[in-house]
C-alpha positions in Angstrom: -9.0 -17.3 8.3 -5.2 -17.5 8.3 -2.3 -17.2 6.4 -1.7 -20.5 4.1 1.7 -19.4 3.1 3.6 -16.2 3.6 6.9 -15.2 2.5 8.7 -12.1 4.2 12.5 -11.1 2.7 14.8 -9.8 5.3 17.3 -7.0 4.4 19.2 -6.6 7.5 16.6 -5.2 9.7 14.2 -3.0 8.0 10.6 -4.2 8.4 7.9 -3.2 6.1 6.5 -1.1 9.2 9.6 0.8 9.1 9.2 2.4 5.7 6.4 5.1 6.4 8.0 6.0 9.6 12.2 6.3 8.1 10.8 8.3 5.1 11.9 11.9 5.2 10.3 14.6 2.7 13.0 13.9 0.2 13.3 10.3 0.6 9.3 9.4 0.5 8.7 5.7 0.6 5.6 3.6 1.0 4.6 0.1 0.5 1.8 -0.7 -1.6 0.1 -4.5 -2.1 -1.0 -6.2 -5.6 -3.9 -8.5 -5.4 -2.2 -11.2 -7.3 -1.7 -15.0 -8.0 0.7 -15.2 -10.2 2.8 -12.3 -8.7 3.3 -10.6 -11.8 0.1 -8.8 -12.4 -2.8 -7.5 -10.7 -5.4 -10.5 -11.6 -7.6 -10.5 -8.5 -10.6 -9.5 -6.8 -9.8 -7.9 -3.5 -12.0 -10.0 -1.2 -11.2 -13.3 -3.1 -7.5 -12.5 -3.9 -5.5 -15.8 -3.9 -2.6 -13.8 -2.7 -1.0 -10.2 -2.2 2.6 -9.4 -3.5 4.0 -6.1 -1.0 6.2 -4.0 -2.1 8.5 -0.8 -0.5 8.7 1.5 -2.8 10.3 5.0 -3.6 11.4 7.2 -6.6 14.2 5.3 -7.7 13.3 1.8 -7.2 10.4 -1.4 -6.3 11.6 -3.7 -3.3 9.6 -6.8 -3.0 8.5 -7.2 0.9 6.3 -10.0 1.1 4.2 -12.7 -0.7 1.0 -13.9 1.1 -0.6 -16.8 -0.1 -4.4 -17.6 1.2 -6.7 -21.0 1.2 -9.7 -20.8 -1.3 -12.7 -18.3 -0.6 -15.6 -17.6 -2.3 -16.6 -14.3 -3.3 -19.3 -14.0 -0.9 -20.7 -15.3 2.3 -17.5 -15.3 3.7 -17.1 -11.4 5.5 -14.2 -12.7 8.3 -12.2 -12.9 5.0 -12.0 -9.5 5.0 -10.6 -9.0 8.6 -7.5 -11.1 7.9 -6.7 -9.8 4.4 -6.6 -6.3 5.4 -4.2 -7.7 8.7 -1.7 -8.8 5.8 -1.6 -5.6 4.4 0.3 -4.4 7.1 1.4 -0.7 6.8 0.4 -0.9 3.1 -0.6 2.7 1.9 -2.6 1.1 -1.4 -3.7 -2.2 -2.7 -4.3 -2.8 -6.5 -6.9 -4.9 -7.2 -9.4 -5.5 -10.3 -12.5 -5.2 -8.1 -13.5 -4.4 -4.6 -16.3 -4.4 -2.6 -18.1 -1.7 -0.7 -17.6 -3.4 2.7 -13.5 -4.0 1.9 -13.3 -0.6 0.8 -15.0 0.9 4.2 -12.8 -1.4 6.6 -9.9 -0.3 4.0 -9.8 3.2 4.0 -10.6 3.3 8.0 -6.9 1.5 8.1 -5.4 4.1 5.7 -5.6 2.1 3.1 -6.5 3.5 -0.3 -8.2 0.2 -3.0 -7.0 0.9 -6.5 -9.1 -0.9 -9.2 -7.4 -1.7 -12.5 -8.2 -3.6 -15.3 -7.5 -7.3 -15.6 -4.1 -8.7 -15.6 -2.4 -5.0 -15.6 1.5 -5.6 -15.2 2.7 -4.9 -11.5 5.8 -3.9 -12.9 3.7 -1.2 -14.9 2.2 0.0 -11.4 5.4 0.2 -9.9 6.8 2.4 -12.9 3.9 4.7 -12.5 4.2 4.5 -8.7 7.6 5.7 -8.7 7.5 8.2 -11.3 4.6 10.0 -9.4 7.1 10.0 -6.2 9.9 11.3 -8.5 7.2 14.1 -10.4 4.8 15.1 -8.2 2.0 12.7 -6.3 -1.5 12.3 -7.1 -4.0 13.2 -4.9 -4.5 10.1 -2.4 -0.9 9.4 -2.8 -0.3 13.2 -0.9 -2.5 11.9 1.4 -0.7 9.3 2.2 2.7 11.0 2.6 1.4 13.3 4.7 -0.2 11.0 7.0 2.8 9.1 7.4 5.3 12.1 7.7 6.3 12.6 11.0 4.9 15.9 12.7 7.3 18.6 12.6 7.7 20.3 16.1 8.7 23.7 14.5 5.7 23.6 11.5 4.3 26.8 13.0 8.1 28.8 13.4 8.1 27.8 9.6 4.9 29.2 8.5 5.5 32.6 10.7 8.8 33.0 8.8 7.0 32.3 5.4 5.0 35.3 6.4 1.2 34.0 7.8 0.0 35.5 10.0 -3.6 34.5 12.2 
């Protein structure tokens, strides 16, 4: 299965890729997909999602990456689906969805990927609100998770903990 539409906005050389990887502890930013047709809300399964809306986000704002559109599917009968959604997901830390299956949410959270079910038609703008408030407050659990895994390892951890006082 491919792509039947996608739509990428360019901002002068930063990639969706490069969001995890230019994020420093004080500056965290990820980029987090919406299972959505109509853009605006979350209004789709995950494995027969119509589309995906990507967006780069951080504590003080949403920046829309990417629209993917896809052909028709059927809910089931039709696991290669999977394969080529999660590929559009690119270095997405989260997808929103209203449902998900076991077999998406075993390929998904072997990519790093953490599914999100919410109820129908929840606002993506809503999601993004909350998203960035957590990043601003304090993250929830699988969001820490996410940070961390995409914060670059710092040569000099162990110097730091030593001076914090720990000792073996």
């Amino acid at each position: 299965m491919t792509f039947e539409r996608k739509l990428r906005l360019i901002d002068g050389g930063t990639t969706p890729g490069a969001a995890g990887a230019a994020a420093d502890q004080t500056h965290a930013q990820v980029c987090v997909a919406f299972a959505s047709a109509d853009r605006k809300h979350v209004d789709q399964h995950f494995g027969a999602a119509a589309g995906f809306v990507i967006y780069r986000v951080d504590a003080h704002q949403a920046e829309l990456l990417e629209a993917a559109q896809f052909g028709r599917l059927d809910m089931d009968g039709n696991e290669d689906k999977l394969a080529a959604k999660i590929d559009a997901l690119g270095d997405c830390v989260a997808v929103y969805c209203q449902a998900v299956g076991a077999a998406a949410i075993g390929q998904l959270k072997t990519r790093g990927i953490q599914p999100i079910k919410v109820p129908a038609d929840t606002a993506i703008s809503d999601l993004l609100r909350g998203l960035r408030r957590e990043l601003r407050e304090g993250p929830s659990a699988w969001l820490a998770r996410a940070l961390e895994r995409r914060a670059p390892r710092r040569a000099d951890r162990f110097e730091a903990m030593e001076a914090e006082g720990w000792t073996e």
